[in-house]
N, CA, C and O atoms as CSV, one atom per row, in Angstrom:
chain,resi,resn,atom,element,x,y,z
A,1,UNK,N,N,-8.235,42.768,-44.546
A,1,UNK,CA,C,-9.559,43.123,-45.004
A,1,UNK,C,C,-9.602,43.374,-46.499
A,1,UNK,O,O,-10.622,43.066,-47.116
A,2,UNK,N,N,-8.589,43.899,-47.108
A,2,UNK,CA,C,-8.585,44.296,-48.265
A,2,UNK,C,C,-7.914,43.176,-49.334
A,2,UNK,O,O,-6.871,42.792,-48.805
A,3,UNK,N,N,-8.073,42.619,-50.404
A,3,UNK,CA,C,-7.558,41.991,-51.480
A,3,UNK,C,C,-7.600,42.388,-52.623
A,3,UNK,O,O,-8.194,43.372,-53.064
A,4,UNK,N,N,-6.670,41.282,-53.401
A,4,UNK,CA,C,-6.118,41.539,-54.832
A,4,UNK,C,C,-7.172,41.550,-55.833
A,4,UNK,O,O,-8.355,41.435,-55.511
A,5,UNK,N,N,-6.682,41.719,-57.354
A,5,UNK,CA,C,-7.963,41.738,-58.167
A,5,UNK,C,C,-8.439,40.335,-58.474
A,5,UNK,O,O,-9.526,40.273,-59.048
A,6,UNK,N,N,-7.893,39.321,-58.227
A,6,UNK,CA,C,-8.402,38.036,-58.640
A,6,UNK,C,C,-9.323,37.782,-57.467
A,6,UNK,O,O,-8.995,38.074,-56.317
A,7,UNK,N,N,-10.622,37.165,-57.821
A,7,UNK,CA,C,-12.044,36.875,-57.193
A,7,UNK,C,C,-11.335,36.099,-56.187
A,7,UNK,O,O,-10.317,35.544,-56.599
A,8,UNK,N,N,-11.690,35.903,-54.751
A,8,UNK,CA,C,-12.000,34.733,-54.370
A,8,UNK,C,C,-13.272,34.185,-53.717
A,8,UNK,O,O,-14.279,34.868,-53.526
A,9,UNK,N,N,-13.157,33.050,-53.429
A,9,UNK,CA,C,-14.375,32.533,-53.585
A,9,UNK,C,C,-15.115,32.806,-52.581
A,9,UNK,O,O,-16.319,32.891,-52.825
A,10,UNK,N,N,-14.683,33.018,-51.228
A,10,UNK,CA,C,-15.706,33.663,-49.844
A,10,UNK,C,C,-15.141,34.959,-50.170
A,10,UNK,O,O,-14.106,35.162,-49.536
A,11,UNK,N,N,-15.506,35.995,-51.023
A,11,UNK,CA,C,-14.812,37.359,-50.795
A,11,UNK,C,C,-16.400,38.140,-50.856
A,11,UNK,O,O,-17.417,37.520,-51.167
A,12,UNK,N,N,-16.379,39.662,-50.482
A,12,UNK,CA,C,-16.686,40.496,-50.541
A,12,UNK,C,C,-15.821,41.629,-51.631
A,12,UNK,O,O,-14.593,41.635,-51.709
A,13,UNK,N,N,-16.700,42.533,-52.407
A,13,UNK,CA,C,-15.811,42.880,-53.284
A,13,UNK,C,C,-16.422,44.764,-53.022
A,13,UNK,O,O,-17.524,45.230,-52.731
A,14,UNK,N,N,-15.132,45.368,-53.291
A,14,UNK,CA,C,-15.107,46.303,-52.574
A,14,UNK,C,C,-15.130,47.435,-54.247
A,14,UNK,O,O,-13.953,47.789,-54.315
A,15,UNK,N,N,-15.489,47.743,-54.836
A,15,UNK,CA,C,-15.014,48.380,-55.931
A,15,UNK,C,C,-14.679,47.881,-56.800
A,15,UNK,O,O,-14.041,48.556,-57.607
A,16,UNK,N,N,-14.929,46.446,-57.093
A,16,UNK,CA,C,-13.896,45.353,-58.099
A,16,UNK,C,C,-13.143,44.530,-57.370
A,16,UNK,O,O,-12.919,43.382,-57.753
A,17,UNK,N,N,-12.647,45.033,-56.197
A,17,UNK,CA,C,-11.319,44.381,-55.446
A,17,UNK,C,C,-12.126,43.439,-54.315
A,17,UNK,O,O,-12.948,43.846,-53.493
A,18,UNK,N,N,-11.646,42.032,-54.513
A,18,UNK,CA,C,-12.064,41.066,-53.339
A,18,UNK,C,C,-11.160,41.311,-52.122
A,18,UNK,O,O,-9.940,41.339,-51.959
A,19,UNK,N,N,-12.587,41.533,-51.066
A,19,UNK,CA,C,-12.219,41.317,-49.912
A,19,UNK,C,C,-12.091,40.066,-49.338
A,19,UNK,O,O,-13.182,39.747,-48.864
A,20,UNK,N,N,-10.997,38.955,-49.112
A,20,UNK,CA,C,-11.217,38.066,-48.414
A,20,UNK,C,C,-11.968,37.712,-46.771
A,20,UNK,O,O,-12.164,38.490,-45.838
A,21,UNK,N,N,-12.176,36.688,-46.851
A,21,UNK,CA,C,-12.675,36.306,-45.158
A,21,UNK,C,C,-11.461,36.122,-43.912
A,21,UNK,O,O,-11.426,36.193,-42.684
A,22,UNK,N,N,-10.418,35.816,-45.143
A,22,UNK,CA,C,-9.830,35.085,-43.811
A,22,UNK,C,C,-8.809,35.927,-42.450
A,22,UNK,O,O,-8.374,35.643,-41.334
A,23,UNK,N,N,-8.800,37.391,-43.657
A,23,UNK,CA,C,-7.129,38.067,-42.622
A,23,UNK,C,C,-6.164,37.781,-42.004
A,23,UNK,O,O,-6.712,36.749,-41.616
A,24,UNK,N,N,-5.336,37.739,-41.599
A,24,UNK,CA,C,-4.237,37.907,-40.735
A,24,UNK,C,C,-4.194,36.581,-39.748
A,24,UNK,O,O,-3.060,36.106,-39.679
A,25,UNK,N,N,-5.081,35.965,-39.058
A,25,UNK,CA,C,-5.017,35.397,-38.218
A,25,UNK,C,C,-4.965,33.710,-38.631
A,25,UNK,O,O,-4.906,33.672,-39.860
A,26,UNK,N,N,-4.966,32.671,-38.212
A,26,UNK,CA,C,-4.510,31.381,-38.305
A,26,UNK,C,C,-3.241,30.842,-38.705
A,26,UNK,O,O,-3.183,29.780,-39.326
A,27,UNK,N,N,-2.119,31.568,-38.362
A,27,UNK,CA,C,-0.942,30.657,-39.049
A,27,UNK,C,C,0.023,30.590,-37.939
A,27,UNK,O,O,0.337,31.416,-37.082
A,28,UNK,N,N,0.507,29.089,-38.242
A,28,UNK,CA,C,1.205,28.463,-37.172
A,28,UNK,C,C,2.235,27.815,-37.642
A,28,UNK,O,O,2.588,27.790,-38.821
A,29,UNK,N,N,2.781,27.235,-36.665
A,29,UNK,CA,C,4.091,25.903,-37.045
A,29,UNK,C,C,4.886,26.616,-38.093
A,29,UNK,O,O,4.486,27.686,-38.552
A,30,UNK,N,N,5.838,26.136,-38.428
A,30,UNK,CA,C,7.390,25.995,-38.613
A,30,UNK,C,C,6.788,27.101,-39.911
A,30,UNK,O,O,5.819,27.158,-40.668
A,31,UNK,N,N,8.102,27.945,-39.596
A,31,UNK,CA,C,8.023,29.192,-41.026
A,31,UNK,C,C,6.933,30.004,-40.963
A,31,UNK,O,O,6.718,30.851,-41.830
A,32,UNK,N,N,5.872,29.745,-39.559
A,32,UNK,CA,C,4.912,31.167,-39.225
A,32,UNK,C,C,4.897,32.573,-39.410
A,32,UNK,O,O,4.034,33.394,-39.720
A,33,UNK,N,N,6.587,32.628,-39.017
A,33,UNK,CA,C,6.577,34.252,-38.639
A,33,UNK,C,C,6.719,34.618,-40.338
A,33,UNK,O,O,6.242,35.590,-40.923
A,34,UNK,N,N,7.502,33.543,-40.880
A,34,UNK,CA,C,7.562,34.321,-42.280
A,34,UNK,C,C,6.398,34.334,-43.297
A,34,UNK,O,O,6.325,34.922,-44.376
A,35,UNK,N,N,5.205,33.260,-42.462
A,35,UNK,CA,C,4.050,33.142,-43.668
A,35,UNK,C,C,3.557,34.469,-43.091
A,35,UNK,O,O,3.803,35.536,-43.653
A,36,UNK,N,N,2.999,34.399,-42.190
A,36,UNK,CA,C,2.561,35.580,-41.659
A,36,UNK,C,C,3.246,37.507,-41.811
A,36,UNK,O,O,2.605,38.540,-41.615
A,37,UNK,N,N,4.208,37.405,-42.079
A,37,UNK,CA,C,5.195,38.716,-42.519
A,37,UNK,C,C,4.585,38.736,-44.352
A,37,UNK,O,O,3.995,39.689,-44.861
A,38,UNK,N,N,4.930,37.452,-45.045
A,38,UNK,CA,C,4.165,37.638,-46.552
A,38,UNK,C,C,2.697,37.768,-46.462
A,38,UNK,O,O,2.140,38.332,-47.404
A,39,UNK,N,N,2.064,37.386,-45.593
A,39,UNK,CA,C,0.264,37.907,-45.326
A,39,UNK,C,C,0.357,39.202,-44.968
A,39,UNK,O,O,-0.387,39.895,-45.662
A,40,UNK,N,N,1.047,39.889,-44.065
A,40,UNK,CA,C,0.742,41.041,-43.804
A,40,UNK,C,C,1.246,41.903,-45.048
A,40,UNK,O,O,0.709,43.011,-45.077
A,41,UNK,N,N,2.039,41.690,-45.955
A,41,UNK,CA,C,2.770,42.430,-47.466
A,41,UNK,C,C,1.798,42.767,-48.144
A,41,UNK,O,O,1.419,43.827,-48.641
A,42,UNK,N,N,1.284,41.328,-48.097
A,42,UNK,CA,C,0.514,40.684,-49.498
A,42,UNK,C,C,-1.075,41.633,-48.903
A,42,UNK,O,O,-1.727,41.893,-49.915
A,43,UNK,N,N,-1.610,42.029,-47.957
A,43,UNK,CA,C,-2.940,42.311,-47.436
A,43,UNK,C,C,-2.376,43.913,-47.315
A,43,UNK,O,O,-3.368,44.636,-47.207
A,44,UNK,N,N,-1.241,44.639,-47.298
A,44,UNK,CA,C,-1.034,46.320,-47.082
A,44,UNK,C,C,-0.946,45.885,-48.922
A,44,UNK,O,O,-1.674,46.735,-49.434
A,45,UNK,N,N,-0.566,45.257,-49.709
A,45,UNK,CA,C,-0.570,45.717,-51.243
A,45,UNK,C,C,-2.344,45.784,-51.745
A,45,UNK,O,O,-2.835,46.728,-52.363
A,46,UNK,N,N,-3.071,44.578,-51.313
A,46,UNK,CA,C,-4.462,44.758,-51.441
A,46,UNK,C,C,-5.217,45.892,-51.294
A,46,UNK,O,O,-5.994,46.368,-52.122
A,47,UNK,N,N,-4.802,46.529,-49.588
A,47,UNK,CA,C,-5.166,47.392,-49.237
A,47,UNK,C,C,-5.182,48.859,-50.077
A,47,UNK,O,O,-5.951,49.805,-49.910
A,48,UNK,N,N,-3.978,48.712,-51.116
A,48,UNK,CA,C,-3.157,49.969,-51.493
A,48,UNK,C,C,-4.335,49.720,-53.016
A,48,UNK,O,O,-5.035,50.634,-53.453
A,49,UNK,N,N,-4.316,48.839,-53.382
A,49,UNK,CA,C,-5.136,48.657,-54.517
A,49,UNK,C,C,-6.327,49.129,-54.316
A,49,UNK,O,O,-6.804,49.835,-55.204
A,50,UNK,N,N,-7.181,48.838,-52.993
A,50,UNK,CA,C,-8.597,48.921,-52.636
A,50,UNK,C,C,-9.109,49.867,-52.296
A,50,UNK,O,O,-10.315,50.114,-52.302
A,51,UNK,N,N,-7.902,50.766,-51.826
A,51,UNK,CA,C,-7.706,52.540,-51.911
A,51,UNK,C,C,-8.212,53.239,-52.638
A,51,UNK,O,O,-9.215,53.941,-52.513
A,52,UNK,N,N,-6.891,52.937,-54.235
A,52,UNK,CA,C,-7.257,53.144,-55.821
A,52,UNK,C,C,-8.631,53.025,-56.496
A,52,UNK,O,O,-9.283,53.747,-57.251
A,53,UNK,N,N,-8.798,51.911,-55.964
A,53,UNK,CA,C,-10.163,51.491,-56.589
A,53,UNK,C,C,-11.465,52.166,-56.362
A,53,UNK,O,O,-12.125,52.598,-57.308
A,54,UNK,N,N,-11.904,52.281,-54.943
A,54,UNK,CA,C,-12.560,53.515,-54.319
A,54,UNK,C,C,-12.738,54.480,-54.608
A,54,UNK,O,O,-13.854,54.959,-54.816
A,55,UNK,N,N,-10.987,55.417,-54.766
A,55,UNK,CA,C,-10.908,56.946,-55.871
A,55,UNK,C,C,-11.426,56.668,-56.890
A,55,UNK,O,O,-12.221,57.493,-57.342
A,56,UNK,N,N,-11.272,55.865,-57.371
A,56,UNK,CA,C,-11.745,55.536,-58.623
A,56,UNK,C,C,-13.340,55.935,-59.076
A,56,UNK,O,O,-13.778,56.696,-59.939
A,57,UNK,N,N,-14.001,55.038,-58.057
A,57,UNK,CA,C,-14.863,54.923,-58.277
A,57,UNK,C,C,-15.759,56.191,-57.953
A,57,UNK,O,O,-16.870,56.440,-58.421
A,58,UNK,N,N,-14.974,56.987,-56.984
A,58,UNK,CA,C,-15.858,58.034,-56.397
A,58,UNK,C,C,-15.386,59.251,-57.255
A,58,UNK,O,O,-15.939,60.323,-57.006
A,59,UNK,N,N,-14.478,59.226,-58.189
A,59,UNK,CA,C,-14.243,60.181,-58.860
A,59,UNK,C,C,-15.284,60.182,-60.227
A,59,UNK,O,O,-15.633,61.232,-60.768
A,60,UNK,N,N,-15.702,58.877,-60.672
A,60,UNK,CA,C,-16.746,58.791,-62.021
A,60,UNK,C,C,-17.710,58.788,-61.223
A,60,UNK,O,O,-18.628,59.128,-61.969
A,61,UNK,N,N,-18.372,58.569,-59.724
A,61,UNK,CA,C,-20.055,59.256,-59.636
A,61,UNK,C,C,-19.615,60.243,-59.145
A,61,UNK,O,O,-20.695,60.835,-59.175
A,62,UNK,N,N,-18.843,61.079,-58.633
A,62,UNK,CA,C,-18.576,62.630,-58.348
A,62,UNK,C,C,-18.734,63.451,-59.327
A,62,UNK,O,O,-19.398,64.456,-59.074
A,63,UNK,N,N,-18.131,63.267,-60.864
A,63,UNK,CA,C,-18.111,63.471,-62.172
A,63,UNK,C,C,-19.466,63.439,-62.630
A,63,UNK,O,O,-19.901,64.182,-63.509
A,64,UNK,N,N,-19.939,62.815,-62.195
A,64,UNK,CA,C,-21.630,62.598,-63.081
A,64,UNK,C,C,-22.321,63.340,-62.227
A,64,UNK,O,O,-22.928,64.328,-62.641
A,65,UNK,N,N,-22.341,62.972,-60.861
A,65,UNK,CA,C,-22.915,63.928,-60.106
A,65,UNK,C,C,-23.002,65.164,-59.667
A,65,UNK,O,O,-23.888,65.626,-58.949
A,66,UNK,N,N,-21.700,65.921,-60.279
A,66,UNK,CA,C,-21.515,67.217,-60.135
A,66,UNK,C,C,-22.249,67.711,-61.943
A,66,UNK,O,O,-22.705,68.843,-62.099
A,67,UNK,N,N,-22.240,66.921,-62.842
A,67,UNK,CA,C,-22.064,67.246,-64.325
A,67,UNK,C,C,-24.103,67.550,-64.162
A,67,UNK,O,O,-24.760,68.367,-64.807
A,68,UNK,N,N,-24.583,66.630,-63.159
A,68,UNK,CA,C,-25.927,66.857,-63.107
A,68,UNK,C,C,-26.355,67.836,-62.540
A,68,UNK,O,O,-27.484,68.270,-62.768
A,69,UNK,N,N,-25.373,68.478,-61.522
A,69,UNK,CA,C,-26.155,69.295,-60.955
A,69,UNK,C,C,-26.083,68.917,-59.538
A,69,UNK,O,O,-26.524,69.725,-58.722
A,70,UNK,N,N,-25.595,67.816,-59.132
A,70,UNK,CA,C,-25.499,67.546,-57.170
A,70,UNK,C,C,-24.373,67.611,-56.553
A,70,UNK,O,O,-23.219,67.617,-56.980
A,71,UNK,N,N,-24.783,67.656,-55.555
A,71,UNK,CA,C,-23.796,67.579,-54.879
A,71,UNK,C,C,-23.289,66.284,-54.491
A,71,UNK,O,O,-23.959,65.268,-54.675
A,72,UNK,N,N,-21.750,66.258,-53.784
A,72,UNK,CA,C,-20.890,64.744,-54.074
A,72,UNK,C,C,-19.773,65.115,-52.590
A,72,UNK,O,O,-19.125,66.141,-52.381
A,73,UNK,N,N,-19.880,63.834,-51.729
A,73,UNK,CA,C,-19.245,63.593,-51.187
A,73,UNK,C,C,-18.085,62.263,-51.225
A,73,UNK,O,O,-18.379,61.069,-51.158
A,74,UNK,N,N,-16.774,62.818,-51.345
A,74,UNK,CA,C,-16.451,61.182,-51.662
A,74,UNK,C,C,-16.705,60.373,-50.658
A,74,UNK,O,O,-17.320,59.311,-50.755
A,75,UNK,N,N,-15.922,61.167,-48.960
A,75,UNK,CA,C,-16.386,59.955,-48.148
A,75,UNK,C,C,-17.200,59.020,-48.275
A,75,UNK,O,O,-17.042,57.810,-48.110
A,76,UNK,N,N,-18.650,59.984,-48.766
A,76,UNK,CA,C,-19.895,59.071,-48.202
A,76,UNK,C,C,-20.087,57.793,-48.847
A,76,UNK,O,O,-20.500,56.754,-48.333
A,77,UNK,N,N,-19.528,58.129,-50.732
A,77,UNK,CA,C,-19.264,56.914,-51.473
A,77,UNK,C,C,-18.634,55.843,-50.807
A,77,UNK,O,O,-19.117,54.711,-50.806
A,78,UNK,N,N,-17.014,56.300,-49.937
A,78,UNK,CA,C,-15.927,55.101,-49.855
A,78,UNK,C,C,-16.833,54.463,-48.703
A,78,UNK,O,O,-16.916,53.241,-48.572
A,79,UNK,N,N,-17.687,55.606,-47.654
A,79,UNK,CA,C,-17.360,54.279,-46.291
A,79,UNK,C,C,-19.213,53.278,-47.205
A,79,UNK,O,O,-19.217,52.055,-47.344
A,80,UNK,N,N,-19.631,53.575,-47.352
A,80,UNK,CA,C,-21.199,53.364,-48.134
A,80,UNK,C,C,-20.047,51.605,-48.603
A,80,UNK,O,O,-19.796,50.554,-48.013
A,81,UNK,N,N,-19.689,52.216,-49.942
A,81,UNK,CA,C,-19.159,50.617,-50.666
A,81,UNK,C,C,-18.288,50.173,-49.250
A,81,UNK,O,O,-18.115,48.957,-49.331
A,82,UNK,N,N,-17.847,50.555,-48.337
A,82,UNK,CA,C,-16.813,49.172,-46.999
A,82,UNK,C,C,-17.640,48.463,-46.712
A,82,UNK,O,O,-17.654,47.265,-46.993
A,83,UNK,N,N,-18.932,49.377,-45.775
A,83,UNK,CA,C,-20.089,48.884,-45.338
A,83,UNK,C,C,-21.220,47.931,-46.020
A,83,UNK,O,O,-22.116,47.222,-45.563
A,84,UNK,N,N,-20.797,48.220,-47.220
A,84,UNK,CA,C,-21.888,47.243,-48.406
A,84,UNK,C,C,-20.829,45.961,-48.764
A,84,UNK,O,O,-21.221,44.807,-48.592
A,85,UNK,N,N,-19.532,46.225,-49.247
A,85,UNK,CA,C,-18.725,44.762,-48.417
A,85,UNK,C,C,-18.856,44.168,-47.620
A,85,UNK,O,O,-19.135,42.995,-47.867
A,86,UNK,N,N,-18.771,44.486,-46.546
A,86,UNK,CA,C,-19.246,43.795,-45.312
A,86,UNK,C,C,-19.827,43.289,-44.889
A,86,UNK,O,O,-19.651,42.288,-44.194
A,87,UNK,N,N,-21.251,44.136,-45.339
A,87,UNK,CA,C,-22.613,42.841,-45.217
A,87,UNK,C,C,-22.328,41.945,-45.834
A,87,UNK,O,O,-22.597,40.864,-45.309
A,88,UNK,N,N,-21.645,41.908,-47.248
A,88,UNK,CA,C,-22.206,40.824,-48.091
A,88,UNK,C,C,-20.987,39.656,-47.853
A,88,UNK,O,O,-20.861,38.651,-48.553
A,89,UNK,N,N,-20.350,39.926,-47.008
A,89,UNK,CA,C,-19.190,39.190,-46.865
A,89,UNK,C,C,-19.639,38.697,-45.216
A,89,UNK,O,O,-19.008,37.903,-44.519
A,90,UNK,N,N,-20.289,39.067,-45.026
A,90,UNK,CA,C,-20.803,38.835,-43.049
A,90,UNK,C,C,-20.003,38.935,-42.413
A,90,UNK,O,O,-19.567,38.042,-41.686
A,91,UNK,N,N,-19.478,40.333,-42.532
A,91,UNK,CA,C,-18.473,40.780,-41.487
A,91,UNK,C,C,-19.315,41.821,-40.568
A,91,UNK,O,O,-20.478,42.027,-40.914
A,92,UNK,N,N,-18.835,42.463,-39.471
A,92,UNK,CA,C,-19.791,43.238,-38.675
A,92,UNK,C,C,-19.132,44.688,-39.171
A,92,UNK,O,O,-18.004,45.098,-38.899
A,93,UNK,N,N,-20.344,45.469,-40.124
A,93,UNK,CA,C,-19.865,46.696,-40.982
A,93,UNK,C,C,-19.243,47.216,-39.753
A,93,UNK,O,O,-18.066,46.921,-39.544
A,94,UNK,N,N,-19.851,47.916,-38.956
A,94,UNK,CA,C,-18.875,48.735,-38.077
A,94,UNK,C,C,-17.367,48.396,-37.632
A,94,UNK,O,O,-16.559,49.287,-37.368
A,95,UNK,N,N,-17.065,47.027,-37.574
A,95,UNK,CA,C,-15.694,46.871,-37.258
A,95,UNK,C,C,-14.975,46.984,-38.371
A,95,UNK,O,O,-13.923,47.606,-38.229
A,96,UNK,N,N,-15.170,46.649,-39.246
A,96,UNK,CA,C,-14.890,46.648,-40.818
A,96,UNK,C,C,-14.622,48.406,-41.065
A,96,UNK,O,O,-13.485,48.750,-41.388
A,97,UNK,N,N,-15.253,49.024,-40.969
A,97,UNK,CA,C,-15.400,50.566,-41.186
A,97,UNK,C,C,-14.218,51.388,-40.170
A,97,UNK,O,O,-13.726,52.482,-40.447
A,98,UNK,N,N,-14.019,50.864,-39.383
A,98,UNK,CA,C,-13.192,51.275,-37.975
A,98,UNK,C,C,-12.138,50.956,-38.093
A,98,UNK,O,O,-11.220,51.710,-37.770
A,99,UNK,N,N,-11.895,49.557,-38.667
A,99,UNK,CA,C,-10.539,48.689,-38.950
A,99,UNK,C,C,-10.111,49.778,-40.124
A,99,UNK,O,O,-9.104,50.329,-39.677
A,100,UNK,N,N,-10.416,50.329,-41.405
A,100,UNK,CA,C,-10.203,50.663,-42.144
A,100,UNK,C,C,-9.911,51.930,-42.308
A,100,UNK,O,O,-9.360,52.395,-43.306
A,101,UNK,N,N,-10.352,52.685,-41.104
A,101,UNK,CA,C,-10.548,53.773,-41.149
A,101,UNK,C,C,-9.427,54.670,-40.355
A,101,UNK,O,O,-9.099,55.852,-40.462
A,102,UNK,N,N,-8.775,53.106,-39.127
A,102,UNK,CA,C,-7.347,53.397,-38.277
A,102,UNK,C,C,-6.913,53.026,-39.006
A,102,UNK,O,O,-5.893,53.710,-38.923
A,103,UNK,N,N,-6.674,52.147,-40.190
A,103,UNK,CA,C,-5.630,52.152,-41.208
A,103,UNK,C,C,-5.289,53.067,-42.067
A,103,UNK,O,O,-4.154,53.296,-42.486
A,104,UNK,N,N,-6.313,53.622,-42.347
A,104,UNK,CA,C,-5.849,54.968,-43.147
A,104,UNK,C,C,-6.727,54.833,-44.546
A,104,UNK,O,O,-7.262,55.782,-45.118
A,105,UNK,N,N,-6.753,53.755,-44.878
A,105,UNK,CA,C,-7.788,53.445,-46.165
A,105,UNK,C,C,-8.680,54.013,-46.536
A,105,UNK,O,O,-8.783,54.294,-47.730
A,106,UNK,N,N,-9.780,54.424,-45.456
A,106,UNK,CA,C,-10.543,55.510,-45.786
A,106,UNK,C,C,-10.443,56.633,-45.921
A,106,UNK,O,O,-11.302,57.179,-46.613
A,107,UNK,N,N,-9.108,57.657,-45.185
A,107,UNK,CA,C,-8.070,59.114,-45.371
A,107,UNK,C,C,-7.703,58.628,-46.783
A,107,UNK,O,O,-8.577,58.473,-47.635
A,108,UNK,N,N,-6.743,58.451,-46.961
A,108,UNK,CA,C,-6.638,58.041,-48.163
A,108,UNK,C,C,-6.917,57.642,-49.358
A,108,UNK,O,O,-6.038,57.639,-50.219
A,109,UNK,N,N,-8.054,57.279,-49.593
A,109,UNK,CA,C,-9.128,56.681,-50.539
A,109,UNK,C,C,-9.955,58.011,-50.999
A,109,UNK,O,O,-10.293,58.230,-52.162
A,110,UNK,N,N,-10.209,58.825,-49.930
A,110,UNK,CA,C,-11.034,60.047,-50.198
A,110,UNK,C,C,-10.120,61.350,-50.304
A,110,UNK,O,O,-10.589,62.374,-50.801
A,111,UNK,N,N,-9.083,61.309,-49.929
A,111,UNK,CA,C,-7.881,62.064,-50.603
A,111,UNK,C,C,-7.459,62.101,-51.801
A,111,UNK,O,O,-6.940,63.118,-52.260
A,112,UNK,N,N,-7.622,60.969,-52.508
A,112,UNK,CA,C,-7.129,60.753,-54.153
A,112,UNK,C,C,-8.438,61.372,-54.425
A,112,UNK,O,O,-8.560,62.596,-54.472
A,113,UNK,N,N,-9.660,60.359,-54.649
A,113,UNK,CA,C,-11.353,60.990,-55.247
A,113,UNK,C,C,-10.936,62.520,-54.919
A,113,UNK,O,O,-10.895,63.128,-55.988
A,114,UNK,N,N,-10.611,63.361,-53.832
A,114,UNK,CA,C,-10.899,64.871,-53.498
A,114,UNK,C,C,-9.819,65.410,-54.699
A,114,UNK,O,O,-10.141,66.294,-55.493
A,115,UNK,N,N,-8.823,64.911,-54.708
A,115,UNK,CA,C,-7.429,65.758,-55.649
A,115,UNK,C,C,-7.761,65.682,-57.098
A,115,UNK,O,O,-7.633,66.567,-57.944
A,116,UNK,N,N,-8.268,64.306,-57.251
A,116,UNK,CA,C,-8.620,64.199,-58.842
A,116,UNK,C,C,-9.833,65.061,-58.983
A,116,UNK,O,O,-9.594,66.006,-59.735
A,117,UNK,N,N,-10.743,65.059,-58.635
A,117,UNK,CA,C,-12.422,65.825,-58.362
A,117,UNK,C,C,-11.994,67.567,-58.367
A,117,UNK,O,O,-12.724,68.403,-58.900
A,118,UNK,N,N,-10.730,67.902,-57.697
A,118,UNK,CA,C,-10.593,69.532,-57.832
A,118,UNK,C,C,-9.772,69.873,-59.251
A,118,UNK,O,O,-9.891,70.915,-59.894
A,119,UNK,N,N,-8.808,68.603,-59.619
A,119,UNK,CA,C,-8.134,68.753,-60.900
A,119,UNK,C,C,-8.838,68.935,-61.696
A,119,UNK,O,O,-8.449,69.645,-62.623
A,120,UNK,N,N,-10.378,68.324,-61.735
A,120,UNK,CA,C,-11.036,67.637,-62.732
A,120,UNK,C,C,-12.224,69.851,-62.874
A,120,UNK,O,O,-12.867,70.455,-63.733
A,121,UNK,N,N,-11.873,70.041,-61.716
A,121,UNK,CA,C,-12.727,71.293,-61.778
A,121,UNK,C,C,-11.854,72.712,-62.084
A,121,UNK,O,O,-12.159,73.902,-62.152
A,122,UNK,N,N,-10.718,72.011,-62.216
A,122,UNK,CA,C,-9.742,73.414,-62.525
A,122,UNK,C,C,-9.578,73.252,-64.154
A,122,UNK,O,O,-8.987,74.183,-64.701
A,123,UNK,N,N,-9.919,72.448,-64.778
A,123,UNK,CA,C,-9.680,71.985,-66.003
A,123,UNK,C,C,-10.924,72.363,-66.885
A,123,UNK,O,O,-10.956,72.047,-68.074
């Protein structure tokens, strides 16, 4: 679900980071198990990026939004941008959100935004 920073061309983009269409599934014939072992590498490094990117992002409107005066949830930022991937990529948001969410991507994503966001208030 998650990809690298270079565009591709059916992607959904998650924070900057393209989501591809294709995932995990179609690979066959001779040297499968090993294309498929470098897809699954190559899609947990995306993932790890698409994480980053998220904190990222939910830490500069958390920042503005606390600097105004509101209140700020990161969750609501990370699953908001999966779900706005998704459409635009025509994936079905809810599986997309669920897939991401037993992966850990979304724990994680709103764990960094929360640590940087309390650093950012102890400072």
């Amino acid at each position: 679900m998650c990809a690298g920073s270079r565009k591709h061309p059916e992607a959904a983009v998650v924070s900057g980071v393209a989501m591809p269409k294709d995932g995990l599934e179609g690979v066959a014939g001779p040297g499968a198990e090993r294309a498929q072992q470098e897809r699954e590498v190559a899609m947990r490094h995306m993932c790890a990026e698409a994480e980053f990117a998220l904190a990222a992002e939910a830490v500069s409107v958390g920042r503005t939004l606390r600097a105004a005066g509101a209140g700020f949830d990161a969750g609501t930022l990370v699953a908001v941008r999966l779900v706005e991937a998704a459409v635009a990529a025509k994936f079905d948001p809810v599986e997309v959100l669920a897939w991401m969410l037993a992966d850990g991507v979304v724990d994680r994503a709103i764990s960094i935004a929360d640590a940087d966001l309390h650093e950012l208030d102890e400072t």
